[in-house]
N, C-alpha and C positions, 0 to 999 in steps of 0.2 A: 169461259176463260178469256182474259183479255191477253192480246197480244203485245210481246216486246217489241212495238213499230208506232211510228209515230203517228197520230189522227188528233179526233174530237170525240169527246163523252159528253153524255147528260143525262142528269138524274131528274128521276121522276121520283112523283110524289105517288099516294095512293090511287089518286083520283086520274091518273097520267098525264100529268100536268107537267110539264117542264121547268124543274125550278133553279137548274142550274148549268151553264155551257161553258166546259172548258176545253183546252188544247192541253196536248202531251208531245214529248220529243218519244217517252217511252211509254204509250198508257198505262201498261200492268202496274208500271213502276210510280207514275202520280196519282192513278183511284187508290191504290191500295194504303197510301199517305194521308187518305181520310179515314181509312177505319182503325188508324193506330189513337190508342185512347191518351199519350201523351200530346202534347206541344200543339194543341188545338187552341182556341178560346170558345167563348160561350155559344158566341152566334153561328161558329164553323159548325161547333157540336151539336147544336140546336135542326143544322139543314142536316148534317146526316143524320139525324133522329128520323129525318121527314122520307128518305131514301127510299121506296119502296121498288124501283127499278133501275139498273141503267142500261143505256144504251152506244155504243161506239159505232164510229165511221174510220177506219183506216185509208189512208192519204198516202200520197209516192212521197213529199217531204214536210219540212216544218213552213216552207214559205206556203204549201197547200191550208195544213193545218190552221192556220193565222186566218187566212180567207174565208175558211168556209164555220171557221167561230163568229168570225164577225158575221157573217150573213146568216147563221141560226141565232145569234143574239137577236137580230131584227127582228127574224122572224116569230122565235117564240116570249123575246121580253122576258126574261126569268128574272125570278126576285131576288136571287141572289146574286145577281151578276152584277159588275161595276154601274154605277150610276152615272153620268157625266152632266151635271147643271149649268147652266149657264147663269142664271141667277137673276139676269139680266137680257135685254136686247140692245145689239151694238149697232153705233152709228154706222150709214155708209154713203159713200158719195154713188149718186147714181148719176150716168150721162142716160136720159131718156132716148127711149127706140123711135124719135120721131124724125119730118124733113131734114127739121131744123133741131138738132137736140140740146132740150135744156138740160142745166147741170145742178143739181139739188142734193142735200143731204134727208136720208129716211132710215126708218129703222123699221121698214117694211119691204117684204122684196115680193116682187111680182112678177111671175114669169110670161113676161110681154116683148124679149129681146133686148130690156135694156141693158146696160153692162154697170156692175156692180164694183167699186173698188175699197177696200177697206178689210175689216171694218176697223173702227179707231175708239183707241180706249176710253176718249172722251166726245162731250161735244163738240165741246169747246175746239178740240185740234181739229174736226170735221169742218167747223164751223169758218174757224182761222182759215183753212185751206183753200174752202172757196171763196172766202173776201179774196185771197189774194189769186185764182183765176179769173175775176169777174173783175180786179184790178188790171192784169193782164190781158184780158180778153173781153172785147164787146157780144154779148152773149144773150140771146132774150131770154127773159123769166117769165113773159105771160105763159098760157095754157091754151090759147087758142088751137084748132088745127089748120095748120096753115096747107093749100093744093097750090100747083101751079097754074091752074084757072082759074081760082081766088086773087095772082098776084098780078095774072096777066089784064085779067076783069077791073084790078081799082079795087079792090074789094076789101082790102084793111086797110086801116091808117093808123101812123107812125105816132106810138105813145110817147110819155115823158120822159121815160129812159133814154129814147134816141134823141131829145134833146138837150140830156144832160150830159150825153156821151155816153152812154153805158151800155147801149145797145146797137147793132151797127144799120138795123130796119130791115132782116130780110124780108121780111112780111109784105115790104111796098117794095120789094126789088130794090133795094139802096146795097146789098150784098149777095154774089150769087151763090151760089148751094158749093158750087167748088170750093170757093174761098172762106165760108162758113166753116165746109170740112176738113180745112188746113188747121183752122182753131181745134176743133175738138179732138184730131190727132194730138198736137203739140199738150189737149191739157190729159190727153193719157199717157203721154209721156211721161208728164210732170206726176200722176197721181202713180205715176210704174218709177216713180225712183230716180225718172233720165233728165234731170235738171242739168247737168251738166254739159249735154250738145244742144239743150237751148238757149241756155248764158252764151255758147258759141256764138249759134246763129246770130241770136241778137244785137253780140259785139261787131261779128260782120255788117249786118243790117246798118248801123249805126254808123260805121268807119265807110261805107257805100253812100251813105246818105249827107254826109260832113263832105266826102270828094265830092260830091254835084252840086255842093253848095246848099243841100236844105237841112240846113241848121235845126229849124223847129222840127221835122220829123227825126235828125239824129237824135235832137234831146229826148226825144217821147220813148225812141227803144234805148235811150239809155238809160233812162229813168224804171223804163220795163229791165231791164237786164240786172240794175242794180238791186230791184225788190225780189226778183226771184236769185241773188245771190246772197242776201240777206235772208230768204228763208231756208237757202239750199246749207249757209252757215250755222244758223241754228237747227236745223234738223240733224247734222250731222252725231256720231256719237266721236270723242273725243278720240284719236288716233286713229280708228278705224275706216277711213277712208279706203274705196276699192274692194272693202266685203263685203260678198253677197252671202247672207248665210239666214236660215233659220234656226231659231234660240229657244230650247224650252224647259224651263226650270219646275220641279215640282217639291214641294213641301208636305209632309206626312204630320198628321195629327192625329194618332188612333186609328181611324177608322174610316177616317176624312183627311183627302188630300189637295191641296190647293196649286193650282196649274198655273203657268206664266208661259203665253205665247208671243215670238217677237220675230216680225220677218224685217231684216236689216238688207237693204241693197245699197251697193256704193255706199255703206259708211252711215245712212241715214235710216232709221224706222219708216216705214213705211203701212207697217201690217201692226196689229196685238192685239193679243184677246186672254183674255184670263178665265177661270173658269173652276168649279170647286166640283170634286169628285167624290161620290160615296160608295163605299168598297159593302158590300153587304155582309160579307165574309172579310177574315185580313185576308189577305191577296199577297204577293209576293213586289217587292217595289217596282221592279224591273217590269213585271207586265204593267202595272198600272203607269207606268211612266209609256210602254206600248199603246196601250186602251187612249193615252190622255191624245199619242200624237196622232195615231190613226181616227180619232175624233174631230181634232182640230181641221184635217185635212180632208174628212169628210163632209164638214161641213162647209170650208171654203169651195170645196169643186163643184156645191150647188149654186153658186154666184158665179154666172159668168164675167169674167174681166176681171176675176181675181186674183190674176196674179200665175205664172209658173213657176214653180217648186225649184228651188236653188238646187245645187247639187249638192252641197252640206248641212246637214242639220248639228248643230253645238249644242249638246246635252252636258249634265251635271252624272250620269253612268249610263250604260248600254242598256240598250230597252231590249224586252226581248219580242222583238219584230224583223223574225229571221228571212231577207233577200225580202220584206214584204213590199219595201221601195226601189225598183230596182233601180242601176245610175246613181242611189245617195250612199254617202257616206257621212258615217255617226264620226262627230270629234267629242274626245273628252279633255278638255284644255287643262294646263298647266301652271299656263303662262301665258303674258300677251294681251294681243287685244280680243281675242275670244274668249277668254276670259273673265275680262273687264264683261262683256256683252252675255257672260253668264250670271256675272254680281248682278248685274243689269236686272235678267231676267228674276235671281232669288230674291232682290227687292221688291219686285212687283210678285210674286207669288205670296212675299209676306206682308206685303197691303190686304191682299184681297184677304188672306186669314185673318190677320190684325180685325179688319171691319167685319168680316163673317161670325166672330167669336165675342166682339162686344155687342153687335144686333144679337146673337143668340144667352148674351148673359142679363140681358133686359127683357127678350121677349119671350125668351123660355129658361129661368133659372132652373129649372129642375134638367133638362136635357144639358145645361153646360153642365153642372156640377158632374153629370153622368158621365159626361166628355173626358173632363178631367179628373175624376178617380179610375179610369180606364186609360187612359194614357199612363197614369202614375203607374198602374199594376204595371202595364207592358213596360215603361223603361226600367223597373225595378227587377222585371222577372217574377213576379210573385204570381200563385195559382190564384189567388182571391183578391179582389179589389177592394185597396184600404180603404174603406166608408169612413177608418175608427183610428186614428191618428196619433200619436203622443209625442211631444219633444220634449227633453230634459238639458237644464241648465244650472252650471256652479256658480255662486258668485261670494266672494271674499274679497279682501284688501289684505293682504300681509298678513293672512290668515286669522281676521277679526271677522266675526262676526259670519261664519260662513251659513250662506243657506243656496238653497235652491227652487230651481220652479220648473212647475210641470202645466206643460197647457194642451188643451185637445181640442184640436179639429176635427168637422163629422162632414161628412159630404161636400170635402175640399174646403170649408167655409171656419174661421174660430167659432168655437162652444165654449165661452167665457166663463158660464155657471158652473162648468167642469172644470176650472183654473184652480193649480192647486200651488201652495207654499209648502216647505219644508227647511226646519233647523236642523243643523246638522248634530247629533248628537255623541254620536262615538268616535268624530276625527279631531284630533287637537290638531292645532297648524293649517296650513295651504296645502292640503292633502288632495291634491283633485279626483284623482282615480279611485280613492278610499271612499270621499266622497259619493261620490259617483254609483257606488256601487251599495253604500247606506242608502240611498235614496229609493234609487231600481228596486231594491230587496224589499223596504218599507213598503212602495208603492203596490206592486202585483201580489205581495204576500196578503196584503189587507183584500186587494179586490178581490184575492180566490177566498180566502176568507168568510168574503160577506156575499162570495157566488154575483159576484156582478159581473158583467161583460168585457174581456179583454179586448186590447187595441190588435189590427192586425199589422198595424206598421208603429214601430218604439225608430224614433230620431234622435239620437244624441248629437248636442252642439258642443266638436271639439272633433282633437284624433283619434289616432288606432287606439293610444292610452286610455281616453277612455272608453271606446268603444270599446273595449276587451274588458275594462272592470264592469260594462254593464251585460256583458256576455256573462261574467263569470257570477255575477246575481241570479241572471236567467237559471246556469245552469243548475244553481244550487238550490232553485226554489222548481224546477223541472220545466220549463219553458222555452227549453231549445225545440227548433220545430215547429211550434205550435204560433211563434209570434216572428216574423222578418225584423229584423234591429240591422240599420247601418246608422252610420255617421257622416257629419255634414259638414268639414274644415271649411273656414272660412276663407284663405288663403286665393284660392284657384276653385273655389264651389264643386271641391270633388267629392264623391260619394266613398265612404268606406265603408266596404263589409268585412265582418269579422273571417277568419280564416282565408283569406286572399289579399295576397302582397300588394297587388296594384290596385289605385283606385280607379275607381269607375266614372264618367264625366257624362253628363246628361247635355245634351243639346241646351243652349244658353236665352235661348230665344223661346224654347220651350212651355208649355203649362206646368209638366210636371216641375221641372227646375225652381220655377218661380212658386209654386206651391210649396216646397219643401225649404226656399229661403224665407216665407214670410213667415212659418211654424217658429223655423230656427230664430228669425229677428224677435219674432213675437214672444221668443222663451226668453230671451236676453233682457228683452225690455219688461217683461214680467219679475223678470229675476234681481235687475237691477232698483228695482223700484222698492221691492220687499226689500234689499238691502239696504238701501239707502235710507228707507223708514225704520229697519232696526241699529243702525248708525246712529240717526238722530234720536232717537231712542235711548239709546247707550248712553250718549254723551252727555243727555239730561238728567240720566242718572246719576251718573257721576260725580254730575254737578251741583245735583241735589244731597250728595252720598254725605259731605262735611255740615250737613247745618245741624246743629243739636235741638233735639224736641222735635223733629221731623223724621217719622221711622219709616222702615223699610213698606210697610201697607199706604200712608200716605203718600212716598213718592211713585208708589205705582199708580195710585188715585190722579195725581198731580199732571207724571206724563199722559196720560190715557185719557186728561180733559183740557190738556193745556199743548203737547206736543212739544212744544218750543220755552226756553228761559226769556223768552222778551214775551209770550203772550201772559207769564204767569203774574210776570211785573205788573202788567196793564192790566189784570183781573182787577175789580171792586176786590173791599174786604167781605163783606158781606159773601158775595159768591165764595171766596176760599175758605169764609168758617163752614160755608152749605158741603164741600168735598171734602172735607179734610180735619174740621172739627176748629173748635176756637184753638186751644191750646197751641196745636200744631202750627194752624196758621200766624197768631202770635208771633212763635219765634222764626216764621217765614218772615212775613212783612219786619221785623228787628235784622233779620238778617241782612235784608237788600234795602235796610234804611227806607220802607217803603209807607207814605202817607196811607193812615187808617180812613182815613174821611170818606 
């Protein structure tokens, strides 16, 4: 019996294998949430299949609980537990553990004392950052190891850097180690954010240097002051100057969730990391929005010189990481500039999806499709993942010529060979919902009919009107139940399902959203196309309808090889006696005065 107190469980498999570790505020009350056989999916259903034990640890609160999950995840790696990827290795600036420490960007850390600051989303900003400390600061870049009885000896000599200025020569004693280690304070400043009291300094230094009269060395820290206030400009984010906050935005995709980390001091970026997340099981947002920051910040605290932890972290809703930071406080902004620095953050969560999802639709089209007829199930609600697709559309003009069309998609993707037309045949007028429901009725009555496979998802383009005329086909041929049908107004891209007054609205940035408008587009433009070919159709009949000696069998001969009244003009005669017979054609070419030759 598990107890109503909060801890850690985990289930075992046959073999006692640990395949999954989670935390409860109430145990008895979250294991027992896996053996209910609703509101699961496949892959939850699939680990409790594998269940063959579990085991709990009860804890004095929930900030224990949090701790000692994360430290059994380590320890036993379970396969259903959150995944957290990096995907990638991020730049970082390292000041080297040496006399003299050089200052380089790597995407290797090594634990030798050196101090680590970053990491940074690109090179490129790594890269920027130290042109402009090595613009500021005379700084060696060789590798040598430099002693102080190597400098006392004569023992290096001074490369081309020191004579280009770029390096100030500790190596021959041209700088001593004191005044070396004033540089590389000032550039942890600059890489911690504190541009601000060295633009100070510098103006001081500068206005000290103009009163004694040395002009060339005023210009030199003014020229330093001004370039590190030109990047201290562009680093900043717009309004937020004087926030120190960390930022982290997360985006759900099914199954997969994509992370945005931003550590902003004084108004400027300073920190980011992004990072794509695989839930093994669905998971609950809120922890995974916990899993993603106690991640993030596990991995920064193995970088020395990375950085201490603001007092506010700016999230998009509360994680559940209860008292596990103590001193921070969670903001959910409204408004303002944390907010702004929240868009911030959802931009870059929805880059790093954007490119995770088009590399995954070139390099494994079978797992995207999978991706996204599993997304579609879960925004839809539906128990089965629509593999099996159908949209239906009306088209008419002033109720001539009304038809419609039906297209299917199969593993999110058009099935063109399955595209289907349809005349309307029992609605006189711009009858849409009458329509509508001749169609439906036609279409599933034939396929139970002929025992072919029904769709698990029916999309009508249009409203509640006509979503209700294709409910009420369903109902009449017995298909409530057995098949999901909403509707897709094109207005606002809201979702309508039959029997519930308000529509339902799919995230717009979405896979499913976008899958369900290109069906919709794709019926419209199927639909119009059939219309428009039975338009011009029509019109050649018509036009053909007055000429004498031309019967009703030739001028269906006529359109069905000609289409158009100017290609029939330009046919030879010979060709039109081959369709349509001498006679016929005769009193054609008399009709439009047309040369026999």
């Amino acid at each position: 019996m598990l107890p109503h107190s909060p801890g850690v469980y985990r289930f075992l498999d046959a073999s006692g294998t640990v395949i999954y570790v989670g935390k409860a505020k109430d145990l008895k009350n979250r294991v027992s949430q896996y053996f209910r056989s609703n509101g699961l999916n496949r892959k939850t259903q699939v680990m409790v299949s594998r269940i063959a034990d579990i085991q709990h640890t009860v804890v004095g609160s929930e900030s224990d609980a949090f701790l000692l999950e994360n430290n059994l995840i380590k320890q036993y790696q379970p396969r259903y537990n959150i995944l957290l990827k990096d995907g990638k290795t991020y730049p970082w600036i390292c000041l080297h553990n040496e006399k003299f420490p050089r200052v380089t960007v790597t995407r290797r850390f090594v634990r030798d004392g050196s101090k680590y600051f970053g990491p940074y989303s690109s090179a490129m900003h790594a890269h920027n950052l130290l042109s402009l400390i090595r613009s500021l600061y005379k700084l060696r870049t060789c590798s040598m190891s430099i002693t102080d009885d190597g400098i006392a000896r004569g023992k290096y000599k001074v490369c081309l850097d020191y004579h280009l200025g770029k390096c100030a020569g500790p190596c021959a004693g041209k700088m001593s180690e004191e005044e070396y280690g004033a540089q590389t304070e000032a550039i942890i400043q600059i890489l911690k954010g504190n541009s601000r009291s060295l633009i100070r300094d510098f103006e001081r230094r500068m206005k000290e240097c103009a009163a004694d009269l040395r002009f060339e060395e005023a210009q030199e820290w003014k020229e330093k002051m001004e370039l590190l206030e030109k990047h201290y400009a562009s680093s900043l984010i717009v309004n937020a100057r004087g926030i120190n906050v960390d930022v982290f935005y997360i985006i759900f995709e099914g199954l997969d969730a994509f992370g945005s980390f931003l550590r902003v001091h004084d108004g400027g970026i300073i920190q980011s990391m992004n990072m794509e997340i695989k839930m093994r099981i669905e998971e609950r947002e809120t922890e995974v929005l916990g899993s993603f920051i106690s991640g993030i910040y596990e991995k920064l605290d193995s970088f020395e010189g990375a950085g201490e932890r603001p007092s506010e972290i700016v999230v998009p809703f509360m994680p559940d990481m209860p008292e596990a930071l103590p001193g921070t406080v969670f903001t959910v902004p409204d408004r303002g500039d944390r907010l702004a620095l929240l868009e911030l953050g959802r931009k870059n969560a929805a880059a790093i999806k954007f490119e995770r999802l088009k590399h995954e639709e070139f390099v494994n089209p079978e797992e995207h499709s999978a991706r996204i007829v599993e997304n579609l199930r879960k925004d839809l609600g539906m128990d089965v993942p629509p593999v099996h697709i159908e949209c239906f559309d009306n088209s008419n003009i002033q109720g001539t010529n009304p038809v419609a069309s039906c297209v299917v998609f199969r593993d999110g993707a058009p099935s063109k060979k399955d595209y289907r037309h349809f005349n309307i045949k029992t609605v006189v007028g711009a009858n849409d919902f009458a329509s509508m429901k001749e169609v439906v009725n036609r279409r599933y009555t034939r396929l139970m009919a002929e025992g072919e496979e029904l769709p698990q998802l029916i999309v009508i383009d249009g409203g509640r009107g006509q979503v209700n005329a294709a409910y009420e086909a369903l109902d009449e041929i017995g298909l409530i139940g057995k098949v999901k049908l909403i509707g897709l107004a094109k207005r606002l891209e809201e979702i309508i399902v039959p029997g519930d007054p308000y529509p339902h609205f799919i995230d717009r940035n979405s896979t499913s959203l976008k899958v369900l408008m290109h069906i919709r587009d794709e019926a419209h433009r199927f639909g119009i196309t059939h219309h428009r070919n039975r338009r011009s159709a029509s019109s050649l009949v018509s036009e053909l309808d007055g000429i004498p000696g031309v019967g009703a069998v030739s001028r269906e001969k006529l359109v069905t090889k000609y289409k158009t009244i100017s290609k029939i003009k330009k046919a030879p005669y010979r060709e039109v006696v081959n369709v349509i017979g001498r006679r016929a054609a005769d009193a054609l070419f008399e009709w439009f005065a047309l040369d026999k030759s």
